[in-house]
C-alpha positions in Angstrom: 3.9 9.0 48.2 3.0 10.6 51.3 5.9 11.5 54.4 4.2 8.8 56.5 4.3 5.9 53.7 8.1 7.3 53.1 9.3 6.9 56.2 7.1 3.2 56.4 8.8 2.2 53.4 12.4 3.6 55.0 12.2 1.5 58.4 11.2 -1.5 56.2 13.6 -1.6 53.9 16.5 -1.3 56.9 14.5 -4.1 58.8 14.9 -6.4 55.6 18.4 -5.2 54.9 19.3 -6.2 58.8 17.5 -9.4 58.1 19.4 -10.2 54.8 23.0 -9.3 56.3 22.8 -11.6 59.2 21.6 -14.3 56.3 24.6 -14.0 54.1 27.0 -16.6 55.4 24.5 -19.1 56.1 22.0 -18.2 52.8 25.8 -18.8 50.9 25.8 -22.4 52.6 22.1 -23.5 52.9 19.9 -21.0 51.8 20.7 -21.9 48.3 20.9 -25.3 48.6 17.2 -26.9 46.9 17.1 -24.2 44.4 20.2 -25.7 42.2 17.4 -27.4 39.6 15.7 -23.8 39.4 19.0 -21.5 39.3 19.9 -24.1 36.0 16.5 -23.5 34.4 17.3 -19.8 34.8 20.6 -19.9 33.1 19.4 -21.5 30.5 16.4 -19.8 29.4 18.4 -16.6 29.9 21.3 -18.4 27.0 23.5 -15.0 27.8 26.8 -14.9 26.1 30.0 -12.1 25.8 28.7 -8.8 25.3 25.2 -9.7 27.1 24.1 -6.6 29.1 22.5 -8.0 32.6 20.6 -7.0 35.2 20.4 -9.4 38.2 17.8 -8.9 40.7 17.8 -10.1 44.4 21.3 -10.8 43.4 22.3 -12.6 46.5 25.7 -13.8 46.8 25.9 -14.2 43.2 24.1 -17.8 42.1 22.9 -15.9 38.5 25.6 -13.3 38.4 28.4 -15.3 38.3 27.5 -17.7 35.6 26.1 -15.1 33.7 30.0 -13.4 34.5 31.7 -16.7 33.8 29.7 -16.6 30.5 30.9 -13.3 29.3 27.9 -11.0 30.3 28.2 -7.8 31.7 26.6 -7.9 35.0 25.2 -5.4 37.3 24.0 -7.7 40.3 21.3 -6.1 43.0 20.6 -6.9 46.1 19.2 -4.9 49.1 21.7 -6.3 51.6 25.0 -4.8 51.3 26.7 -8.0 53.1 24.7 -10.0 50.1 27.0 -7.7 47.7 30.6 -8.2 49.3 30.3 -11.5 49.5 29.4 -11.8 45.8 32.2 -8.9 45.1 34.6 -10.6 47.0 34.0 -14.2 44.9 34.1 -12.2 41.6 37.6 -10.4 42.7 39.0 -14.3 43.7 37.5 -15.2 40.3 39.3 -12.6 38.3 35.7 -11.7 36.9 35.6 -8.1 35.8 32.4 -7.9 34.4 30.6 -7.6 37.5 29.0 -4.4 39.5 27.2 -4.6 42.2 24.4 -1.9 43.4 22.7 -2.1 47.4 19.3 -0.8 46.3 15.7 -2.3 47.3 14.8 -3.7 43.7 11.1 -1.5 44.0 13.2 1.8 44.0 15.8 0.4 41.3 15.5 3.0 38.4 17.5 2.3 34.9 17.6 3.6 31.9 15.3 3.3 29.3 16.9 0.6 26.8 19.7 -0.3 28.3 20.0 -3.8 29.0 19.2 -7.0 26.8 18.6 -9.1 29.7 16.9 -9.2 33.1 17.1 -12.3 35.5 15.9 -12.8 39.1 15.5 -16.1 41.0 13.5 -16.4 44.6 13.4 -13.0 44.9 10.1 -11.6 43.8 7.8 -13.5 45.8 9.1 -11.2 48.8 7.3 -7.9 46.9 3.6 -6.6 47.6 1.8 -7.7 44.3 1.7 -4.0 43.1 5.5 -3.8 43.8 5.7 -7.2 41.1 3.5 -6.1 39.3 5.2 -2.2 38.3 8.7 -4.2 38.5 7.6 -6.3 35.5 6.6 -2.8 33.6 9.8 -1.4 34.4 11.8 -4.4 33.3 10.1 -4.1 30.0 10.8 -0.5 30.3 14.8 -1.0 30.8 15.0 -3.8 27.9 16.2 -3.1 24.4 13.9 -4.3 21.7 14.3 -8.5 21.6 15.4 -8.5 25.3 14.1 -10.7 27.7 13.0 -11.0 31.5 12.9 -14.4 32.9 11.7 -15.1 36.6 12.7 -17.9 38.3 10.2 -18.2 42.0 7.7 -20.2 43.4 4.4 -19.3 41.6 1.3 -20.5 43.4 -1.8 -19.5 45.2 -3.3 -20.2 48.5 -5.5 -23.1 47.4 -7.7 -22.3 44.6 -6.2 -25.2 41.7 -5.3 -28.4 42.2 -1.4 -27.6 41.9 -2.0 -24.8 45.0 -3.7 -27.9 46.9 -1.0 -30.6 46.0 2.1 -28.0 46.6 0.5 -26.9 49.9 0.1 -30.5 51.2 3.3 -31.5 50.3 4.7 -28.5 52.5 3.0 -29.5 55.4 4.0 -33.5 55.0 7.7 -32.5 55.1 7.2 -30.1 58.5 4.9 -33.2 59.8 7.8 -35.7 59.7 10.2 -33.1 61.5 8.2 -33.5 64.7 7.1 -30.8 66.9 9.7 -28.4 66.2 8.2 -29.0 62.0 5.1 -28.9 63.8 5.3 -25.5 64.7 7.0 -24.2 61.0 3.6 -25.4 60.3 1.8 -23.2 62.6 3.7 -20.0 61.8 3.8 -21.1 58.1 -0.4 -20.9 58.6 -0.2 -17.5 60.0 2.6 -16.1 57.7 1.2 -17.6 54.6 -2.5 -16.3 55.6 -1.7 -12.7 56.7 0.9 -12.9 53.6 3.8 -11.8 55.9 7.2 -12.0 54.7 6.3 -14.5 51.5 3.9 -13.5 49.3 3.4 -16.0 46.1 1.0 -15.6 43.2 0.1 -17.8 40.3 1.8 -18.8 37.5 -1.7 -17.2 35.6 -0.6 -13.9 37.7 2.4 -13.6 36.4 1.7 -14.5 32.7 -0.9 -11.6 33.8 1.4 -9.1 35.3 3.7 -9.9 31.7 1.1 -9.1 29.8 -0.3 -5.9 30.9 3.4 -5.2 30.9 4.0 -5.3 26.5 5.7 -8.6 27.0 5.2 -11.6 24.6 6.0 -14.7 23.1 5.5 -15.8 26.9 6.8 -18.9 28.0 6.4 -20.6 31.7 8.0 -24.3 32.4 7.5 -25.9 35.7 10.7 -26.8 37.7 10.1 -28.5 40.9 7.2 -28.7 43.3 6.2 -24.9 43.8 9.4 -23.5 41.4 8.6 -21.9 38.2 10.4 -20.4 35.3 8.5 -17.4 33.5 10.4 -15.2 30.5 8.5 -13.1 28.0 10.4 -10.9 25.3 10.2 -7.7 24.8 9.7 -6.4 20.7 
């Protein structure tokens, strides 16, 4: 990487780091709330029990990692924002959960050891990445897993309009701002702009990521359809 991308990447990552502090107290009230159906579809495709080895990424205040805690795993939870991680380490501690560590890394530069963990989970975290930055997180997932591990990926999965599905999911976004009034009205403009220049929120295909999982060495794929844009992807690693 060259000194001017480095120091790119630098000012980013403390930009969304900022961003992501100032959301923790209200992301631990509202941002989560909508995502309850796909968080449960998560746990249970990941079925991780005492002893599991777990890495949690985009961690947030702890939605996965405590479950997967509560369950027995041994967690380490990651999560750019370091306000993201107190609030989770703070909730473990009142818990009494010990198997929980928490890391304040950007999840592109996260590097693990080869064959460490049987488990990787994230959950509305990964549409945030450049596609290149998914696509070599998926590699390196199946890079960290021991032999029968799995990665599952909970996140919106769809295009900009190609299928059917991107048409119908797109709609319904906009019918939901319309009824808001102007202040939806203009969510709707920025979402145009955001979603066009692929600022902030960058989505791809379920068919993307069953791509990205392939190229990676995954199989026995598996993708199930949650709720309007929310899907669950998990592939195993042999």
């Amino acid at each position: 990487m060259s000194t001017l991308s480095s120091v790119r990447t630098a000012a980013t990552d403390r930009l969304q780091r900022r961003l992501w502090d100032r959301r923790a107290e209200s992301w631990e009230k509202e941002g989560s709330l909508g995502l309850e159906s796909v968080i449960e579809a998560v746990l249970r495709t990941a079925s991780a029990g005492p002893g599991t080895v777990v890495v949690d990424l985009g961690c947030g205040t702890g939605q996965l990692s405590l479950p997967l805690a509560r369950s027995g795993a041994e967690v380490t939870a990651v999560d750019l924002s370091p306000e993201m991680i107190r609030t989770l380490t703070a909730k473990a501690t009142q818990e009494g959960l010990e198997g929980i560590s928490g890391i304040v890394s950007p999840i592109e530069q996260l590097d693990l050891g080869p064959e460490t963990v049987d488990l990787v989970v994230t959950n509305y975290t990964l549409h945030h990445l450049l596609d290149a930055d998914k696509q070599r997180l998926v590699k390196m997932a199946h890079r960290w897993l021991r032999p029968g591990g799995r990665f599952v990926v909970g996140d919106m999965m769809f295009g900009r309009g190609a299928s059917a599905r991107d048409r119908s999911i797109i709609a319904s976004k906009v019918m939901v701002f319309l009824r808001r009034g102007p202040a939806g009205w203009w969510r709707i403009v920025k979402g145009i702009v955001r979603f066009s220049l692929r600022l902030g929120e960058r989505p791809v295909t379920i068919e993307r990521w069953q791509q990205y999982f392939e190229a990676a060495g995954f199989s026995d794929l598996s993708v199930t359809p949650i709720v309007a844009e929310a899907a669950v992807v998990v592939g195993v690693k042999h």
